[in-house]
C-alpha positions as CSV (number, residue, x, y, z in Angstrom):
1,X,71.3,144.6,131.0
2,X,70.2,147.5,128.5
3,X,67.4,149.7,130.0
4,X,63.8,148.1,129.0
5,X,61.5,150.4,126.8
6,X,58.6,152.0,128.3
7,X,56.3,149.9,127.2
8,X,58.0,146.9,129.3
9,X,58.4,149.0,132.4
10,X,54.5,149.4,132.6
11,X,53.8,145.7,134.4
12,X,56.8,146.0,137.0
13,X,55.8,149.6,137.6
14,X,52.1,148.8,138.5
15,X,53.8,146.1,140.1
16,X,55.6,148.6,142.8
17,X,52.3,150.5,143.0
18,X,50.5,147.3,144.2
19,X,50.8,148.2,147.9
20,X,48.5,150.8,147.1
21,X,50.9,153.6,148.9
22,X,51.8,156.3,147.5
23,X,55.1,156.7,145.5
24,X,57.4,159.1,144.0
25,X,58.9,158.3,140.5
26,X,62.3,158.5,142.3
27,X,61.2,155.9,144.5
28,X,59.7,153.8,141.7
29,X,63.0,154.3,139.7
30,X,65.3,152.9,142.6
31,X,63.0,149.8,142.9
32,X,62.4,148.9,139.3
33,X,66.7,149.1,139.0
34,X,67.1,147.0,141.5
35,X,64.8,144.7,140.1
36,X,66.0,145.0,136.7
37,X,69.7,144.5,137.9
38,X,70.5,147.3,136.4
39,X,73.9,148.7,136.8
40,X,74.9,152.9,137.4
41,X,75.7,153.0,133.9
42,X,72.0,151.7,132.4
43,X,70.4,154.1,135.0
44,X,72.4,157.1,133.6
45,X,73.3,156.8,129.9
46,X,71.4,159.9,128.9
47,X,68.6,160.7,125.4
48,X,70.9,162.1,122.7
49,X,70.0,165.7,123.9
50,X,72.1,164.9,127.5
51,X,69.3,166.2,129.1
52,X,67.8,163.2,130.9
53,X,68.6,159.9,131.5
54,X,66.4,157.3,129.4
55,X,65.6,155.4,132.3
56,X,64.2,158.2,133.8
57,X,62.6,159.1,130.8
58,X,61.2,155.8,129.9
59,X,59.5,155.6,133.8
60,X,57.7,158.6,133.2
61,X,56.7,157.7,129.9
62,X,55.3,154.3,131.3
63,X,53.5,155.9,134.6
64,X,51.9,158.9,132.0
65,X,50.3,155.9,130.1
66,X,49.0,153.5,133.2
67,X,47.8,156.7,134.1
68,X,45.8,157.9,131.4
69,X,44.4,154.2,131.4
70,X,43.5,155.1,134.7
71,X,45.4,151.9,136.5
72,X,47.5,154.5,138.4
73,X,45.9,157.9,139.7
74,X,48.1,161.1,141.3
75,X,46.9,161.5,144.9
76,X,49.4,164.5,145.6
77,X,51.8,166.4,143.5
78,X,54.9,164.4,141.7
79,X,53.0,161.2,143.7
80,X,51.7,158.2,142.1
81,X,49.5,155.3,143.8
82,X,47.4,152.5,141.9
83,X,43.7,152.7,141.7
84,X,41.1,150.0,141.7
85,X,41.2,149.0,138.0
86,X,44.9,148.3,138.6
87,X,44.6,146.6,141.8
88,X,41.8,143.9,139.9
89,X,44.6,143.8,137.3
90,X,47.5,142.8,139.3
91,X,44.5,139.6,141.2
92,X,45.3,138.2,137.5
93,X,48.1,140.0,136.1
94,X,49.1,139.4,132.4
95,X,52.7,138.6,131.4
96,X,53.0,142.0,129.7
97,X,51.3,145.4,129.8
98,X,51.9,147.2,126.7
99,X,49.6,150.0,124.6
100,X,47.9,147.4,123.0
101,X,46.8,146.4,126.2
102,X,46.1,149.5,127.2
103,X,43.3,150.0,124.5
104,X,40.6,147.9,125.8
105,X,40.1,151.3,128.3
106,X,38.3,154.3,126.5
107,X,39.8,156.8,128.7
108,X,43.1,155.5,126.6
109,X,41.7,155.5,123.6
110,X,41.2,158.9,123.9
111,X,44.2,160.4,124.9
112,X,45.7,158.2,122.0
113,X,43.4,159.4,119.5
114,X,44.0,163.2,120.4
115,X,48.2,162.6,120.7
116,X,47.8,161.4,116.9
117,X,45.2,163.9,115.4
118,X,48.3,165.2,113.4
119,X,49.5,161.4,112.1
120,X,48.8,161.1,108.0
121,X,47.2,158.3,108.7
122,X,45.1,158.2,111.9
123,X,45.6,155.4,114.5
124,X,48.4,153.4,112.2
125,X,50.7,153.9,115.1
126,X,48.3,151.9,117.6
127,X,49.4,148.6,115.0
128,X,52.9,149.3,114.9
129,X,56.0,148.4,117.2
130,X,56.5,151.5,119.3
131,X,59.6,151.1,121.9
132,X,60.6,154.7,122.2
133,X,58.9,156.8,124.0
134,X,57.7,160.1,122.1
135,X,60.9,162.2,123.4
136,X,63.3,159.5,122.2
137,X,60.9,159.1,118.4
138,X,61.8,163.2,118.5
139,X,65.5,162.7,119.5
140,X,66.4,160.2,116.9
141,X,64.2,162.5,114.0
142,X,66.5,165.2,115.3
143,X,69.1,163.3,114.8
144,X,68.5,161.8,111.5
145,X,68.0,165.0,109.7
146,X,71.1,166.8,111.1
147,X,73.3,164.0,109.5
148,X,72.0,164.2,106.6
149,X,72.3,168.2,106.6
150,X,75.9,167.6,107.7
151,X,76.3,165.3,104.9
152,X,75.1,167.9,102.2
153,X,77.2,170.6,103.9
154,X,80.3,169.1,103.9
155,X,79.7,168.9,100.3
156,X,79.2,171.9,99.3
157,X,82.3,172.9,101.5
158,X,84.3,170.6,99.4
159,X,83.5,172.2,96.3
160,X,84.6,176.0,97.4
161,X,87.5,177.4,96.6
162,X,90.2,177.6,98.7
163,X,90.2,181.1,99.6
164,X,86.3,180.6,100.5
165,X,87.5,178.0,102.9
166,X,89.9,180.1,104.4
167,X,87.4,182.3,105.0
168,X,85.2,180.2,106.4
169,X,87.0,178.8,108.9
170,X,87.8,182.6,110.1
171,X,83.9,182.7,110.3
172,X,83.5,179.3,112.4
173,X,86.4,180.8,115.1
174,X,85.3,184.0,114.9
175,X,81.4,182.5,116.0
176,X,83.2,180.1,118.2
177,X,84.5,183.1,120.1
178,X,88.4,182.9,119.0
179,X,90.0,186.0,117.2
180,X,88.9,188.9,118.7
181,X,86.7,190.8,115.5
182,X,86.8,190.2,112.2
183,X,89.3,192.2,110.8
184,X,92.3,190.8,113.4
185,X,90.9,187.3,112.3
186,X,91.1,187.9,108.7
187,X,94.6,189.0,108.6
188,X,95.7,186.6,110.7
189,X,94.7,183.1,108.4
190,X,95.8,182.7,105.2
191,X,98.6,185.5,105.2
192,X,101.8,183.4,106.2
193,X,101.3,179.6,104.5
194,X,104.9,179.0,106.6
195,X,106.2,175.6,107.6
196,X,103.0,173.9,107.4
197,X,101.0,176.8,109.4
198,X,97.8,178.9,107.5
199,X,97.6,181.3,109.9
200,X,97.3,182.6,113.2
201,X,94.4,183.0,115.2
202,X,94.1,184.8,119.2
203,X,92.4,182.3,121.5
204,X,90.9,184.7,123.6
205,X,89.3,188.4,122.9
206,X,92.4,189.4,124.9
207,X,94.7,187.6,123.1
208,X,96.3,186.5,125.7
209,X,97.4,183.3,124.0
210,X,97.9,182.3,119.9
211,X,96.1,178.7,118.4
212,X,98.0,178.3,115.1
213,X,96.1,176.9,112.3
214,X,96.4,174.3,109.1
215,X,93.3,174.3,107.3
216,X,93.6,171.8,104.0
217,X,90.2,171.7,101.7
218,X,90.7,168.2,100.8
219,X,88.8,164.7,99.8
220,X,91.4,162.3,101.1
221,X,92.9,161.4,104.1
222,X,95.1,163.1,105.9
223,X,98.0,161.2,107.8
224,X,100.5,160.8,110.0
225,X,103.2,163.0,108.2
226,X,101.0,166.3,107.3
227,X,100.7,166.1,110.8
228,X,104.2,165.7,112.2
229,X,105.2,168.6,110.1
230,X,102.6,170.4,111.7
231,X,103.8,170.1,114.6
232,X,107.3,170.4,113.8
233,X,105.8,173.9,112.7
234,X,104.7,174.2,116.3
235,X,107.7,173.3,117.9
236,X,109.3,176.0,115.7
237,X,107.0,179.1,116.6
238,X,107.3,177.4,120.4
239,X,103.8,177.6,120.1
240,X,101.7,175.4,122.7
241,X,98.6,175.1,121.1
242,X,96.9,173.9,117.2
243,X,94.1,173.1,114.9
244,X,94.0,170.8,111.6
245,X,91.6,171.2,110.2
246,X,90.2,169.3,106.7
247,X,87.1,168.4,104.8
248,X,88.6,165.3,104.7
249,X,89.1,162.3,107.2
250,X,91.7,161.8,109.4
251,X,94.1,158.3,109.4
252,X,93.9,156.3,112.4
253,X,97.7,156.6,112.4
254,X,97.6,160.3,112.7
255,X,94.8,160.3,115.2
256,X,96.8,158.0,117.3
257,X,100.1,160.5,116.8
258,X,98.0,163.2,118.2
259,X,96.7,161.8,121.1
260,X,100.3,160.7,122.7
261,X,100.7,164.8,122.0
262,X,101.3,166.6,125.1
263,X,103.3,170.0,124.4
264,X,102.3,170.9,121.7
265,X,98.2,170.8,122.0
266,X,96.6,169.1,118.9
267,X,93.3,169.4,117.5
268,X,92.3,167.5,114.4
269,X,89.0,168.5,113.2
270,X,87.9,166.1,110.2
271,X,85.3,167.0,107.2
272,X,82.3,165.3,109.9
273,X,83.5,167.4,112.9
274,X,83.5,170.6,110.8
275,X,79.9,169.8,109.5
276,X,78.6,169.4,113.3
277,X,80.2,172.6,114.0
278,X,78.9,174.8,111.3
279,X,75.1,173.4,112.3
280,X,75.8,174.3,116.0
281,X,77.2,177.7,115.7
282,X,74.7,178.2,112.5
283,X,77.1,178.5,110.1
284,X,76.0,178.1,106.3
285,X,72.7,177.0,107.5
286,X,69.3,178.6,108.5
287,X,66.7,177.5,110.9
288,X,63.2,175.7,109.4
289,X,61.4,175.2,112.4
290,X,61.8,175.3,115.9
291,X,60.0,173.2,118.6
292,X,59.8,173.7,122.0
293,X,59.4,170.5,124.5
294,X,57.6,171.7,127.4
295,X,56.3,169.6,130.9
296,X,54.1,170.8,133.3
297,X,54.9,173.4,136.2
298,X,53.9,171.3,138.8
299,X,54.8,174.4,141.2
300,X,52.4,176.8,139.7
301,X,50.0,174.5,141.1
302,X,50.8,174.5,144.7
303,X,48.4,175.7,146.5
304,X,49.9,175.6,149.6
């Protein structure tokens, strides 16, 4: 089954803390998966940012919040056990604790009202479905602005010239640490337009191996053939390894073609691919903001 959101992970969580011994969040994250039959791959698909898994995440979101309605307490660092008001709870549990049940405590109501100071309209959010847990909210804003940033980039790409694109992609392998400096990397795309091949390109600073390159600024697709004559290009340079790389898509044909390719070594990089890339080695694009997601140093406590 898919992994529960937080907010349905806070019953059977108070639920392991009912025999009032302490617990770590790793032990409360084996018991709730067996539980909630959940298989290896439930307990480790990951947020977007592959830093955590979202059960893991979602567990600590749902402890944070029995714990600030002060149904669980901390005894001991990275330890968890339930307190009174929890205990009475589970002598007449409900059949769901969610935040909406959570706000009948004021200690809740506080820590809610101070989390959304910053909201345009103060304590909407306590009325309205809320599943994710804050990181995964952030996540999937992340997420939703950078494709449509990689939508309006592609764009403008499609409407350079040519010879910009050439010389964009020497930027974009240049940043992605291919082609040595700038002016090796300049000569070497765009100069021979032979057999299919743009130009080539050193892999390494050393250049102790050559990628050879097709880039096509185009709005259709690209199939099967331009491909094959690429690599009949290949073949003739015995070169082992190569990039296609288009503003446009790729057919399914010609991804298929490439992916039965063992000598030579065929990357296809599509109009969507290229956007992502430009945004991660910041390429064509600035920085607006920056925010850093921090936790607390539970070791700069330590007294011991």
């Amino acid at each position: 089954m898919a992994v529960p959101d937080f907010q349905s992970l806070m019953l059977p969580l108070l639920r392991v803390a009912g025999d009032d011994e302490q617990h770590s969040l790793a032990e409360a994250r084996d018991q709730l998966g067996a539980e909630l039959r959940l298989t290896d791959a439930d307990r480790e698909e990951l947020l977007p940012s592959g830093r955590q898994s979202k059960f893991s995440n979602r567990v600590a979101w749902a402890k944070l919040y029995l714990q600030q309605a002060g149904l669980l307490v901390s005894p001991s660092r990275g330890h968890f056990r339930i307190s009174p008001r929890g205990l009475d709870i589970l002598k007449s549990p409900p059949l769901r604790i969610d935040i909406k049940f959570l706000e009948r405590y004021p200690e809740f109501i506080e820590f809610r009202t101070k989390a959304e100071a910053e909201e345009a309209a103060p304590g909407a959010a306590s009325h309205k479905p809320e599943t994710d847990t804050p990181e995964e909210a952030l996540e999937a804003a992340h997420l939703k602005m950078r494709a449509g940033l990689a939508s309006e980039l592609i764009e403008r790409v499609k409407a350079v010239s040519p010879q910009f694109f050439e010389r964009l992609v020497v930027e974009l392998l240049l940043k992605m640490g291919y082609g040595g400096s700038r002016k090796d990397a300049g000569q070497a795309i765009g100069k021979s337009g032979d057999e299919g091949i743009d130009g080539v390109i050193s892999e390494d600073r050393l250049g102790l191996d050559i990628v050879y390159i097709q880039a096509k600024k185009w709005d259709g697709t690209v199939g099967r053939p331009d491909i094959q004559k690429f690599v009949g290009a290949l073949h003739g340079k015995r070169a082992k390894k190569g990039v296609f790389m288009t503003t446009g898509c790729f057919s399914s044909e010609a991804v298929a073609y490439v992916d039965i390719l063992f000598d030579p070594k065929v990357v296809l990089i599509d109009g969507r691919r290229l956007a992502a890339l430009m945004i991660d080695f910041d390429l064509g694009v600035n920085p607006v903001a920056k925010y850093d997601l921090k936790r607390v140093d539970s070791d700069y406590f330590d007294e011991g």
